[in-house]
N, C-alpha and C positions, 0 to 999 in steps of 0.2 A: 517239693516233690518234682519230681523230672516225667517225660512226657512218656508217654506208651506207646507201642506200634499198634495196629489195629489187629493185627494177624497173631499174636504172642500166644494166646493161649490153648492155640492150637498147633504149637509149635512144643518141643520134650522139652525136658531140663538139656541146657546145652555147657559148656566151662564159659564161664560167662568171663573170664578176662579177655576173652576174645569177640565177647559185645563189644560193639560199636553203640556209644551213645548217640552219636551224627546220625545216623540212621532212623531215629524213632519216630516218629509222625504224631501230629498235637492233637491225639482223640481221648485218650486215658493218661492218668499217669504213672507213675512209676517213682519209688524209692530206690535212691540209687545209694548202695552200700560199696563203700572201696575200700579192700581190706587191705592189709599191708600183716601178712602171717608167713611163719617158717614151712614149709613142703611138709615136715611132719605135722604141725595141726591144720594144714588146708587138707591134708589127707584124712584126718582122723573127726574134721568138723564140715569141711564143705563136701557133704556125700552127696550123690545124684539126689534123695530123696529127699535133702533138706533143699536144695537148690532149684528143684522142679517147686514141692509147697513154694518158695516164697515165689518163682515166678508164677504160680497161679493168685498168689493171694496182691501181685504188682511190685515186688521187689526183686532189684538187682544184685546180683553181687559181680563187682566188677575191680577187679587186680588192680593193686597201683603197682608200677614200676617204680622200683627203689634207685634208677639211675636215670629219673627223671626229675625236673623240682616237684614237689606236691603238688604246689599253687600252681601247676601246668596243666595238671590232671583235674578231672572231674569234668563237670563238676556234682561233688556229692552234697546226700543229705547227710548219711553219716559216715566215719572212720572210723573202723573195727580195726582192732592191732593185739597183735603182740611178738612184737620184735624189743631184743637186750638196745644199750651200748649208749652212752653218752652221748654221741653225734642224732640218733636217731629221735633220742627224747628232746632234743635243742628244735629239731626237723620238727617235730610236732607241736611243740610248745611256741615257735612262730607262726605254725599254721590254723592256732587255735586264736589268737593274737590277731590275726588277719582276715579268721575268718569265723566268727563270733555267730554265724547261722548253721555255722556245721556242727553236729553233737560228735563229739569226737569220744568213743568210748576205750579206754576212759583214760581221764589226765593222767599224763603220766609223771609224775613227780607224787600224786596219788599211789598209782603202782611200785615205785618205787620203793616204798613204804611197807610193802610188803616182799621187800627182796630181803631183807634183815630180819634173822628170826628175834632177834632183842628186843626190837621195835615192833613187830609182828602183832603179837599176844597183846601188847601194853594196854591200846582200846578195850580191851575183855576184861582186864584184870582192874581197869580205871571204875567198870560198867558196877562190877560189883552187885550183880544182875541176881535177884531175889525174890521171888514172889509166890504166892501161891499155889503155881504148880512146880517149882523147882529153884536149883541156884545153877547158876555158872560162875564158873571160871575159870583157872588156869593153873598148870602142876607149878607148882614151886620149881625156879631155872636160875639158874647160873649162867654165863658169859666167859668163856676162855677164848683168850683172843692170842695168847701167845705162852711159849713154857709150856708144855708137859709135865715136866717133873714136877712141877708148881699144883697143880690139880688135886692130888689128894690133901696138901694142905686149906687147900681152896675152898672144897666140900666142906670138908670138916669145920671151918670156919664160918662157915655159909649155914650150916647144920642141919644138911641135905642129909637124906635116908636113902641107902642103896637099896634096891640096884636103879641104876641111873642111865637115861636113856639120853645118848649124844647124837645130837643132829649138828651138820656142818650150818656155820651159821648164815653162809647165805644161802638165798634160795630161788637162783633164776629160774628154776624149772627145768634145769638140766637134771638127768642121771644122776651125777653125781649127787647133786642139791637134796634128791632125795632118799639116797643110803641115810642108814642108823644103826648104830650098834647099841647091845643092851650091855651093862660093864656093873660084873655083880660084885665084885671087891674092890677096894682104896688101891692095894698094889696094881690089880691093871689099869687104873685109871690112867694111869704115867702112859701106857699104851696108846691114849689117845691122840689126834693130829686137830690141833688147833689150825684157825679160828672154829672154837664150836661152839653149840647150846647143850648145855648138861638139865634135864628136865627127869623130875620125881617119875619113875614109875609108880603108876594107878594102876592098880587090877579091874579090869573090867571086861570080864569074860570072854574075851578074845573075839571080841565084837566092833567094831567101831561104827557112826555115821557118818556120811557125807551127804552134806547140807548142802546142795546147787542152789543158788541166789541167782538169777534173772531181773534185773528190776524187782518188780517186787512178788515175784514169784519165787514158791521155794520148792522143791523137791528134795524129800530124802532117800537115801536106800545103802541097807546095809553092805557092809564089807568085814569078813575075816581079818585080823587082826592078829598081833602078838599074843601068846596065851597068859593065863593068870600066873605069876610067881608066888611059890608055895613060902613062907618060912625053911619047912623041909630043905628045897630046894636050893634056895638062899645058900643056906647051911654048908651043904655038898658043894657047891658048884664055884669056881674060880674063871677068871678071864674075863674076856670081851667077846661076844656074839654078835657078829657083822651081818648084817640083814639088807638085802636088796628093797626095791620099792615092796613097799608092806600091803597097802591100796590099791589093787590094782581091777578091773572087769572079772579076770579070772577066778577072783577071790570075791564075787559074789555073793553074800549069806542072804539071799532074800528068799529064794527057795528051800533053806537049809533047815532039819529040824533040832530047831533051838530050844532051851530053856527059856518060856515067857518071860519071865525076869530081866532075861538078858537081850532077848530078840523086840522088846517092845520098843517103839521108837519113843524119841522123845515128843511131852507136849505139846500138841499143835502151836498153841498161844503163848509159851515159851519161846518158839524158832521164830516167829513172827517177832517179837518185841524185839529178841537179841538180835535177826535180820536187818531190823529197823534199823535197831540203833546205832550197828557196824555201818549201814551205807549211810548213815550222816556226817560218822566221824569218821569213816577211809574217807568219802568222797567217793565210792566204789558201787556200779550197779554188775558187774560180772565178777561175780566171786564163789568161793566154796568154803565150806568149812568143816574139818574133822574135828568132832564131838564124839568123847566116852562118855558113859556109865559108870561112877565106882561101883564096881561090887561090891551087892549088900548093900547099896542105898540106891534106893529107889528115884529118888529127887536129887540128887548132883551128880549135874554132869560138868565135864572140862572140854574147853576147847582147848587142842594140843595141834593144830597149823591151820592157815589161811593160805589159799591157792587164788592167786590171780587169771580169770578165764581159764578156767581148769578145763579137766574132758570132757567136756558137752555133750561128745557122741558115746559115753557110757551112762549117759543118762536116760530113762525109758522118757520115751515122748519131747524129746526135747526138740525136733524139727517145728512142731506146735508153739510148742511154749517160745521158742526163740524170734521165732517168725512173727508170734505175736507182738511180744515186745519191742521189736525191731519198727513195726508198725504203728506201735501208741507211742513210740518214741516221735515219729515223724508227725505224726497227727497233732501232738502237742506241741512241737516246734510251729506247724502251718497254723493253728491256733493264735499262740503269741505276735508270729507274721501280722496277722489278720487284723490286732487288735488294733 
C-alpha cells in the first residue's frame, strides 16, 4: 500500500490520472490502482461516484500511459485492464514476471481464454455441475470456422435441432462480438458468415441472468431476452433473424411483471459453487455470466456466454462491492508481505 496525503478526505472525487503520487505525505496509506482501460469502459466504470467511495475508503485509481514502459509507472498495488492486442498482453505478461507483488487483474492469457467462444463454455460443460438444487450446463454448439455452404451439412451431421442460435466466434467485447442471429431452417443456414458458434436454442421465457462475479462476490439481475420459439412458429417461419446486443441496461426485467416461474432467480448455493468453480479453472476474479432457465423445468439451467470485466456500472451497488474487493485484495497481498 502506497502512502496517503493527510488532507484527502476532505478533498471531492477528482480524475485521478492526474494524481500525482510524489505528492502524498507518510501519514495514512493508500491503494494505488493503475488501470490501463478503453475511454469507453473508463466512462461507463470510473464514474464520479465509484471514484469519490474508493478515495474515501484510501484507494486510488490512477491512469497508466500506454506510451510509457509500465515498469516506469507506479508504483501500484494493483493493475486493473482491459485492453485487446498481442503487444499489450506480452506488456503485461513481463510486468507480472517482474513484478510478482503487484496483483495484476487478471492474467491475461487467462482472459484470453475467454475471447473464443469454443473454448469459452468448455469449463461448464467439463463441470457437469449437479446437485440438489439444480444442473448446469451448456446448449449443445457446433464450431464453423470456414464454408457456409458447408453448414447445413454440418448440423445435420452434428444432430443439432433448429432453430439455431449463431454467435461470431470471437468475442473481444466489440459490437460486433456481440450480434446474434436466430436461423430457423437448414436452407438459411448457408446465409450465415463464418467463423461462428452455432448453439441449440432453449426456450426460456424471454428471460435471462446475469451473474456479476467480483472475487467472490456475486450479484445477479435479470435482463429481457430472446422470446420462447413456438413449434407453431418454427413451422411458419424461414430465414435468419439478426439481432443487436440482446443484454443490455435498457432491457432490465427486474422491475417487470413476470411469470414466477420464469422471474425467479436462480439458487443462491447453486451460483455460489458454479462461481467457485469457474474462478479456479479460468484463473478469473472479474467475470459475468449469462444463465437461462429451460422452460418448464424448474432446475436446469445453461450457461450460454462468459464476459470478461463486463459492465460493472449496470450493476446496482457495485461502487461497494467493487471497492471492496479492491481492498481485500490489498490487505491479503500486505498479509503475505508480512509473513
Amino acid at each position: 500500500m502506497r502512502l496517503k496525503d493527510d488532507n484527502d478526505e476532505e478533498e471531492g472525487p477528482k480524475t485521478m490520472s492526474h494524481c500525482s503520487i510524489g505528492h502524498l505525505q507518510p501519514e495514512k496509506s493508500f491503494v494505488i490502482v493503475g488501470y490501463a482501460l478503453t475511454s469507453k469502459k473508463v466512462e461507463s466504470f470510473l464514474k464520479p461516484k465509484l471514484e469519490g467511495l474508493a478515495r474515501n475508503k484510501g484507494i486510488l485509481f490512477v491512469a497508466i500511459d500506454q506510451n510509457r514502459p509500465l515498469s516506469d509507472q507506479g508504483p501500484f498495488d494493483i493493475v486493473l485492464h482491459k485492453l485487446t492486442g498481442k503487444e499489450w498482453r506480452q506488456i503485461l505478461e513481463e510486468y507480472r514476471r517482474t513484478h510478482p507483488e503487484v496483483t495484476v487483474l487478471d492474467p491475461p492469457d487467462a482472459i484470453q481464454h475467454l475471447h473464443n467462444r469454443q473454448s469459452m463454455l468448455q469449463c461448464v460443460a467439463d463441470m457437469n455441475l449437479s446437485d440438489t438444487y439444480g444442473k448446469v450446463g451448456v446448449p449443445r454448439q457446433l464450431v464453423i470456422k470456414r464454408d457456409s455452404s458447408s453448414i447445413p451439412d454440418a448440423v445435420t451431421k452434428a444432430g443439432l435441432i433448429l432453430p439455431l442460435v449463431a454467435k461470431p466466434l470471437v468475442a473481444d467485447g466489440s459490437a460486433k462480438s456481440h450480434e446474434l442471429s436466430l436461423a430457423y431452417d437448414e436452407y438459411s443456414l448457408q446465409k450465415l458468415e463464418p467463423p461462428l458458434v452455432l448453439q441449440e436454442f432453449v426456450n426460456h421465457g424471454g428471460v435471462l441472468f446475469k451473474v456479476y462475479i467480483v472475487g467472490e462476490a456475486i450479484k445477479v439481475v435479470r435482463r429481457f431476452s430472446l422470446p420462447d420459439v413456438t413449434k407453431r412458429e418454427l413451422s411458419k417461419n424461414a430465414g435468419v433473424f439478426r439481432f443487436p446486443r440482446v443484454s443490455c441496461a435498457a432491457a432490465s426485467a427486474d422491475d417487470a411483471d413476470l411469470d414466477p416461474s420464469v422471474a425467479e432467480l436462480p439458487p443462491r448455493p447453486l451460483l455460489e459453487r458454479l462461481a467457485k468453480e469457474l474462478r479456479r479453472r479460468l484463473g478469473l476474479r472479474l467475470f459475468n455470466l449469462d444463465i437461462i432457465r429451460e422452460h418448464g423445468r424448474r432446475d436446469h439451467f445453461y450457461v450460454i456466454d462468459i464476459n470478461y470485466f463486463p459492465g460493472y456500472g449496470k450493476m446496482p451497488g457495485y461502487e461497494h462491492i467493487f471497492t471492496d474487493f479492491l481492498l481485500s485484495l490489498a490487505q491479503s497481498r500486505y498479509k503475505k508481505r508480512s509473513i
